[in-house]
C-alpha positions as CSV (number, residue, x, y, z in Angstrom):
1,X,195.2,47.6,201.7
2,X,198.0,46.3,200.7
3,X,201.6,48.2,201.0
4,X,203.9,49.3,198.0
5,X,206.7,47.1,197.7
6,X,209.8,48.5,200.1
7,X,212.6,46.7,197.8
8,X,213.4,49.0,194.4
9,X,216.3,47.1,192.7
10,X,216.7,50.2,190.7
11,X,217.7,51.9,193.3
12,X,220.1,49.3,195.0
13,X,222.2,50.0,191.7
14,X,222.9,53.5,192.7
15,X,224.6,52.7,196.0
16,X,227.8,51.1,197.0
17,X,227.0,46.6,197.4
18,X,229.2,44.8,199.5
19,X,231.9,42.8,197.9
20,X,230.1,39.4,196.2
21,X,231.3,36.3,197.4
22,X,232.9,33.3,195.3
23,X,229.8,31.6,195.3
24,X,227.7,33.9,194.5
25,X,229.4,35.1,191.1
26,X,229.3,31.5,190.0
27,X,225.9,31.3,190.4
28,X,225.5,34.4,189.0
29,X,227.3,33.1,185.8
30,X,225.9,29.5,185.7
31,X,222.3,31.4,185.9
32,X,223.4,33.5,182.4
33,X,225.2,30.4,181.1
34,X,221.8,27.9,181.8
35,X,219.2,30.5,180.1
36,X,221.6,31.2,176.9
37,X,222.1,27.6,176.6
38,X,218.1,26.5,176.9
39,X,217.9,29.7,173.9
40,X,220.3,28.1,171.9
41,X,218.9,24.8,172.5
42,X,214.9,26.4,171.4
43,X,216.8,27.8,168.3
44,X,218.1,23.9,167.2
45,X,215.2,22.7,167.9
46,X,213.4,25.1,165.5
47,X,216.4,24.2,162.9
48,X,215.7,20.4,162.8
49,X,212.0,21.2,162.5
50,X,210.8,20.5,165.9
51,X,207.8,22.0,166.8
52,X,208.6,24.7,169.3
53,X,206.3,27.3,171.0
54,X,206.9,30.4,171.1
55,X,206.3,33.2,173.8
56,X,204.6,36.4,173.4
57,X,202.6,35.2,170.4
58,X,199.1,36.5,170.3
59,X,196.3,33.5,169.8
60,X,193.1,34.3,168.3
61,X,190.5,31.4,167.8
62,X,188.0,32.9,165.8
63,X,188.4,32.9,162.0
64,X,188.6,36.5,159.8
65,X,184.9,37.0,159.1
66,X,183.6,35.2,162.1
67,X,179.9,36.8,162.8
68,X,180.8,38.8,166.7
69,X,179.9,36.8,169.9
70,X,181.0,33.4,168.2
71,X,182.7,30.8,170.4
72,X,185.4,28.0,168.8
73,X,187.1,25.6,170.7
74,X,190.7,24.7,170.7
75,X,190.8,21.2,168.9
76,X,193.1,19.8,172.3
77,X,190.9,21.6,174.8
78,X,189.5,19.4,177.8
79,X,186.8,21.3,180.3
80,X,187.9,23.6,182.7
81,X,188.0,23.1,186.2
82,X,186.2,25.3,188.0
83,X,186.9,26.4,191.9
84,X,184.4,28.4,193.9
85,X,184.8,29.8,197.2
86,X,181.5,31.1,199.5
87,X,181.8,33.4,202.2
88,X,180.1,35.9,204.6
89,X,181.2,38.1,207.5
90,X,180.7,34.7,210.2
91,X,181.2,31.6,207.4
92,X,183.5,30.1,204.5
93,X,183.1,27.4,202.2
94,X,185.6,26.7,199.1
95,X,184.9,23.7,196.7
96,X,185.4,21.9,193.6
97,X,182.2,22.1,191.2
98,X,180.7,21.8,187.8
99,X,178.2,23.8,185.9
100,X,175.2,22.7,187.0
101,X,176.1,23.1,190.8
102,X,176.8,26.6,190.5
103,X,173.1,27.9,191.2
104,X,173.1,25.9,194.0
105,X,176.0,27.0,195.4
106,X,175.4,30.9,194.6
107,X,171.8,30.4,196.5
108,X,173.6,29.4,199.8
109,X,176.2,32.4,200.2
110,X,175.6,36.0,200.1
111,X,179.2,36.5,198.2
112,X,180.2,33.6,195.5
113,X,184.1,34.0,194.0
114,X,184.1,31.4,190.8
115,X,187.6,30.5,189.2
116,X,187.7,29.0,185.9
117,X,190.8,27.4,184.6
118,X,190.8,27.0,181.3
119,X,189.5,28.8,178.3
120,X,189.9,26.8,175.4
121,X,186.2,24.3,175.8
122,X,183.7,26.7,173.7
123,X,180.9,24.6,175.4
124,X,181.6,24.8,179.3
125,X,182.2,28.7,178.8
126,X,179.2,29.4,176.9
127,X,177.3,26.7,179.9
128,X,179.3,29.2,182.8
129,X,178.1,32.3,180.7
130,X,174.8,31.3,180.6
131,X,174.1,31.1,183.7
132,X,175.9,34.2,185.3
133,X,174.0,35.9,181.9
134,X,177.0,37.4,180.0
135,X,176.9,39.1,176.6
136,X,178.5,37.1,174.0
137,X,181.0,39.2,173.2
138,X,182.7,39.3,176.6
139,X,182.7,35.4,176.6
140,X,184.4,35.9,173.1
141,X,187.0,38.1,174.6
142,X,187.1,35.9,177.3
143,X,188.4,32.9,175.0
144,X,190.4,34.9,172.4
145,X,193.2,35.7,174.8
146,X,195.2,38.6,172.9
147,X,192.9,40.8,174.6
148,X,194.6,44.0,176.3
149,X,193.7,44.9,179.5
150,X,190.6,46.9,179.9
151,X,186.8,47.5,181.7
152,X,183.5,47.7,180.4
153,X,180.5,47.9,182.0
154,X,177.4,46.2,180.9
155,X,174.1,46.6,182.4
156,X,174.3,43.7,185.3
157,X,177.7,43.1,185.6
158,X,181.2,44.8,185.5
159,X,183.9,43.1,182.9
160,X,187.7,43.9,182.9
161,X,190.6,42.0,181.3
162,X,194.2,41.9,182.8
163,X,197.4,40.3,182.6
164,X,199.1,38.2,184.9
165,X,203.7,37.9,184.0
166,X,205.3,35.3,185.3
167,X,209.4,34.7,184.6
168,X,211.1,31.9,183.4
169,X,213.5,31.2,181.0
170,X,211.6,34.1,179.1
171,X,208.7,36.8,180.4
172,X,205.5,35.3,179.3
173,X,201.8,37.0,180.0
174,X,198.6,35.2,180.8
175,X,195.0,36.7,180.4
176,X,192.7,37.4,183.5
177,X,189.3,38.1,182.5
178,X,187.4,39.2,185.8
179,X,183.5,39.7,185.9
180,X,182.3,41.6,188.8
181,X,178.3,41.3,189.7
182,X,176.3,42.6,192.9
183,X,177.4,39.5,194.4
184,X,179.8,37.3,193.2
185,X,183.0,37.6,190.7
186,X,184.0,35.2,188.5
187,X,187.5,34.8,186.7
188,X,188.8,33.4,183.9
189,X,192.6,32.2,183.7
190,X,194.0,30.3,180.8
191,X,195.6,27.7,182.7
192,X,195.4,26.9,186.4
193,X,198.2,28.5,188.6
194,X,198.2,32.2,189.5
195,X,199.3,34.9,192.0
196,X,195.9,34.9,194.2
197,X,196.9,32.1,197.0
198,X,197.2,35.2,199.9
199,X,193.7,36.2,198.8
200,X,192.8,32.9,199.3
201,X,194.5,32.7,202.1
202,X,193.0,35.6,204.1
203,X,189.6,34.5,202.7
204,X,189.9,31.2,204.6
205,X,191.5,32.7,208.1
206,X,189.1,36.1,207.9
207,X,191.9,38.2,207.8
208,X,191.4,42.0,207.1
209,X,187.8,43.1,205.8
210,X,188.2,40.9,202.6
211,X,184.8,38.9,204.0
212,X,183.0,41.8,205.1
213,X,183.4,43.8,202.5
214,X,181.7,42.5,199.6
215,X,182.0,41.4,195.8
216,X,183.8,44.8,194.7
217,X,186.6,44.6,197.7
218,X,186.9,41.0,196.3
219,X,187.2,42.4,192.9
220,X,190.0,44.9,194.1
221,X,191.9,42.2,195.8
222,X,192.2,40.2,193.2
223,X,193.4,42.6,190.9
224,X,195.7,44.3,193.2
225,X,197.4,41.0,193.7
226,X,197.8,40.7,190.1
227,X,199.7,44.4,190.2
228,X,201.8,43.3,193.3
229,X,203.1,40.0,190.9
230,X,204.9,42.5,188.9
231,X,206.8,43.5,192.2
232,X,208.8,40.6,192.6
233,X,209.2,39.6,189.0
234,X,210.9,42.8,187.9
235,X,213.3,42.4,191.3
236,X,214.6,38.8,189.5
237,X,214.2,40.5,185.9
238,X,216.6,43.5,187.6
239,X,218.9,41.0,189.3
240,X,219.2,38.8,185.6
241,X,220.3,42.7,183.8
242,X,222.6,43.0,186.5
243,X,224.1,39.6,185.8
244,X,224.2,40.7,182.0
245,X,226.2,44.1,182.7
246,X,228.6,42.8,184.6
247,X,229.0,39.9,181.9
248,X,229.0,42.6,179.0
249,X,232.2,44.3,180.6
250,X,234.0,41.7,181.8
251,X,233.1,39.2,178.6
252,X,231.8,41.1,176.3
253,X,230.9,37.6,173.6
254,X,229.1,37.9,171.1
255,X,226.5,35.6,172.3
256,X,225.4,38.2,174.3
257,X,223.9,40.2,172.0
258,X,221.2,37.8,171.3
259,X,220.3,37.8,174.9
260,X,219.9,41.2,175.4
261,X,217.6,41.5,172.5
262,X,215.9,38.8,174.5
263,X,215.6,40.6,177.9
264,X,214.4,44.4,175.7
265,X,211.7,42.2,174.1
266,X,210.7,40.9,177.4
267,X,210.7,44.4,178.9
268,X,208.6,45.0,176.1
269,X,206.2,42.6,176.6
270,X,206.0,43.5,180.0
271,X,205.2,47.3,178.8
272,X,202.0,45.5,176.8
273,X,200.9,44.5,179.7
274,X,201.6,47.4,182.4
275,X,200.2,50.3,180.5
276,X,197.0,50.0,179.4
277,X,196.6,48.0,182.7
278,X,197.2,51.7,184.3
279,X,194.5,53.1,182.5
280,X,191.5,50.5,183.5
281,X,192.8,50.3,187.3
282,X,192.4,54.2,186.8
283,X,189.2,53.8,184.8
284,X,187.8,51.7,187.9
285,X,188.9,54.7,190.6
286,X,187.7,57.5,188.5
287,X,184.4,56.3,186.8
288,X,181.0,56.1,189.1
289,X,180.2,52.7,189.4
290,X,176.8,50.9,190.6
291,X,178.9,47.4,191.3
292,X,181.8,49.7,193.0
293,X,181.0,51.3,196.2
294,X,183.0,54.7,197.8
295,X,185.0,52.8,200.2
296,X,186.2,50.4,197.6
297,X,186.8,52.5,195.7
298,X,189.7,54.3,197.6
299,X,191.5,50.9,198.2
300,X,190.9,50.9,193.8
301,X,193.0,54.1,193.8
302,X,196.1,52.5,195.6
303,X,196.3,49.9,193.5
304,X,196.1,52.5,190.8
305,X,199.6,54.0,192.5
306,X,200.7,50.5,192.8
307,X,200.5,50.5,189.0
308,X,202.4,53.9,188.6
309,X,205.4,52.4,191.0
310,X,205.6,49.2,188.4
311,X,205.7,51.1,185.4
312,X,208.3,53.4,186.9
313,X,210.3,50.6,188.1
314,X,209.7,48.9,184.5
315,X,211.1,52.0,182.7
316,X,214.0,52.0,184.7
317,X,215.0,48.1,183.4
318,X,213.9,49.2,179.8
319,X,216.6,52.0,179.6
320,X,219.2,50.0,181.5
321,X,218.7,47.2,178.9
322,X,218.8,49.9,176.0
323,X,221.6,50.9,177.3
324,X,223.2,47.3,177.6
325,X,223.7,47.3,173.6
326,X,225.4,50.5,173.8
327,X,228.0,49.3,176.5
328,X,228.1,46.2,174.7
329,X,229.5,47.9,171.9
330,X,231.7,50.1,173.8
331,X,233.1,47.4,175.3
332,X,234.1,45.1,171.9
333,X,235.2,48.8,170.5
334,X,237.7,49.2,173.7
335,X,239.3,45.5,173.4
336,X,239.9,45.6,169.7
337,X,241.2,48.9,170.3
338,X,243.7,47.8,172.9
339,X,244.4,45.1,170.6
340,X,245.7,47.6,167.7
341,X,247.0,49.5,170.1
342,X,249.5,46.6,171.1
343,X,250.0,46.0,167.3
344,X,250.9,49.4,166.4
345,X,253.4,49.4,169.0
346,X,255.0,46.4,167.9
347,X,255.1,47.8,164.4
348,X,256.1,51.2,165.0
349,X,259.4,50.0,167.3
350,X,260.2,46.7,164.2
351,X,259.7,49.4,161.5
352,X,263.4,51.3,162.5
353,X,264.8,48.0,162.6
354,X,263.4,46.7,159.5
355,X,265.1,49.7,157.8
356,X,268.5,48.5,159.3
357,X,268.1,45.3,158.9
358,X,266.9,45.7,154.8
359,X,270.3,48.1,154.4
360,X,272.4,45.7,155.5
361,X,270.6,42.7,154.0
362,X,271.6,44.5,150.6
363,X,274.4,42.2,148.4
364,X,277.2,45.0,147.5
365,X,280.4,43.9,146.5
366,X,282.7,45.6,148.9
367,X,285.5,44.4,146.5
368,X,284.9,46.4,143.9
369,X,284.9,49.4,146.3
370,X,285.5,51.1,149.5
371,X,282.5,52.7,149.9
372,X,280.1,49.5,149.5
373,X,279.6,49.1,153.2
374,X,283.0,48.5,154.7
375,X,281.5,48.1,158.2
376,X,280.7,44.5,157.0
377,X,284.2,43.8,157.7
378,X,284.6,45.7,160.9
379,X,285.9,43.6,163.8
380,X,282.8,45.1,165.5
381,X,280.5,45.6,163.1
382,X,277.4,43.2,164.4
383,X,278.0,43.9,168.0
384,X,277.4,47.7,167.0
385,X,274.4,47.2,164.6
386,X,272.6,44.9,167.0
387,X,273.7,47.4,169.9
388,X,271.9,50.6,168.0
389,X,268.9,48.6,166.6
390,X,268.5,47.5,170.9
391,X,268.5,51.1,171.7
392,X,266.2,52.2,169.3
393,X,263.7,49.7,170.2
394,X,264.2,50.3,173.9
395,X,264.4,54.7,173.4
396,X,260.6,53.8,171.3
397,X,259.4,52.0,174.3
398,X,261.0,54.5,177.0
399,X,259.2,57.5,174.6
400,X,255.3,55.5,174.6
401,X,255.5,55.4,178.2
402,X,256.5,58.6,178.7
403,X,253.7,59.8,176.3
404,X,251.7,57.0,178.3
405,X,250.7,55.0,175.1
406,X,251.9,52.4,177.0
């Protein structure tokens, strides 16, 4: 059984973190700089009419009005590969193969694990469903990879759909299709790479009861590993908000709204992917199941907690990013009022001494009589001007401070 993960970046935020060294904040910021500058470089691209593609867009092969159960190839597709891996409580094989060497293969091992990558070739998945004997309309949810997770069980074998994240520049999701039988599973990825190297791992060394305890422990393993991938992914998705908060106060550009669009439509994304995943893992646990025995079934029910911990921790970076925007905002709102803040001063203290200044910038004739400003010819009549317009300026700044405007 495999543990909860001990490390909740959403709780490291609440506590006091040591003081971050030199290096570290310019990592930090070259990490923020390097993904807005590959998203403004995807947006270009787009502009000059480069062919770009795009994450979290949902593919779907078959034509409107395609009769159910009908396969299509993608035009680029090239056959999958296909990896199987034998095994009993005292032996262990693992192999490249092909089609036609899978009956032979299956015939030799009491438990058979078969991993297709690749789903686009219409003809090797059809060849593959053939001879494991699945419905049609599984293989054609197999291949049309927009599928949300789920189970259903047909009559000789068990069929569930997940999805595996992995993070890069953005969050992107890849569709598991699992089959479970009485005595061998076989998976479907899109592409080849995936999160299941300890399972392989402890197949090869023996480790645990993975070899002794049959097709539906397999089953489990395989997709508990695909719930502890989350684990990890969200810690660097945490660490990259974190990154982002402290760049919204300090720097609040305007470049940065874009980005945090980006990380709430990740989250999102992730959210597809997490919550109906919660309800087959809890399906699996709850539901009597002929290809799911009692004992397997508990180990089902941690993975179903496992589940519950991910979408917690997922919630937790969904309203942190929400409230990103809000800071954001609050942040640009405090500079520019700081900024008129500085300009009002500035014009409050030049308004007194634009009054003085326009008085004595008037063009009387002190000729013609006594009363048309005779301080104009005053021995001391600048020195005293410039002398009250100083104090006024300097009693406006003496009364901000001590109102603390200032």
């Amino acid at each position: 059984m495999s543990e909860p993960h001990p490390t909740d970046p959403a709780a490291k935020r609440g506590g006091t973190s040591p003081q971050r060294s030199v290096a570290e904040v310019v990592q930090r910021r070259f990490t923020w700089t390097a993904l807005w500058g590959a998203r403004r470089l995807r947006q270009g691209l787009r502009r000059a009419g480069v062919p770009v593609p795009r994450v979290h867009t949902f593919r779907r092969r078959s034509p409107i009005g395609t009769p159910p159960g009908t396969l299509i190839s993608h035009p680029e597709a090239a056959p999958p590969s296909i990896r199987v891996i034998g095994f009993s409580a005292d032996g262990f094989e693992e192999m490249d193969a092909t089609v036609e060497g899978l009956a032979g293969f299956r015939a030799r091992w009491p438990v058979v694990w078969v991993d297709v990558g690749g789903v686009g070739h219409a003809e090797s998945v059809a060849s593959i469903g053939a001879e494991f004997a699945l419905h049609r309309l599984a293989l054609e949810d197999v291949m049309n990879v927009h599928q949300r997770p789920k189970v259903e069980e047909y009559a000789s074998y068990l069929f569930a759909v997940a999805r595996m994240a992995s993070l890069g520049d953005r969050v992107d999701t890849e569709q598991i299709s699992l089959f479970l039988g009485p005595s061998w599973v076989l998976t479907f990825q899109e592409a080849q790479g995936d999160c299941w190297d300890p399972v392989r791992d402890r197949l090869r060394l023996g480790k645990g009861k993975i070899r002794t305890g049959g097709a539906d422990y397999l089953f489990y393993a395989l997709l508990d590993a695909i719930i502890d991938n989350f684990y990890p992914l969200l810690e660097e998705f945490g660490a990259r908000l974190e990154q982002l908060e402290e760049a919204v106060i300090d720097d609040p550009h305007e470049s940065l709204v874009g980005v945090i669009h980006g990380a709430r439509r990740d989250l999102l994304a992730l959210r597809h992917a997490l919550w109906p995943m919660r309800e087959a893992v809890g399906q699996l646990y709850r539901d009597p199941s002929k290809y799911i025995t009692d004992d397997s079934r508990i180990y089902l029910r941690d993975a179903y907690d496992h589940t519950i911990q991910v979408i917690d921790l997922l919630e937790n970076f969904r309203e942190m990013a929400s409230g990103l925007l809000d800071v954001y905002l609050s942040s640009v709102s405090h500079r520019m009022n700081e900024v008129m803040k500085v300009l009002t001063i500035i014009a409050t203290i030049f308004i007194p001494l634009t009054f003085i200044a326009g008085v004595y910038g008037m063009n009387f004739d002190t000729s013609v009589s006594r009363w048309n400003m005779p301080e104009l010819h005053w021995e001391y009549g600048y020195p005293v001007v410039m002398g009250i317009m100083l104090a006024i300026g300097l009693s406006l700044l003496g009364y901000f401070r001590w109102k603390r405007w200032i």
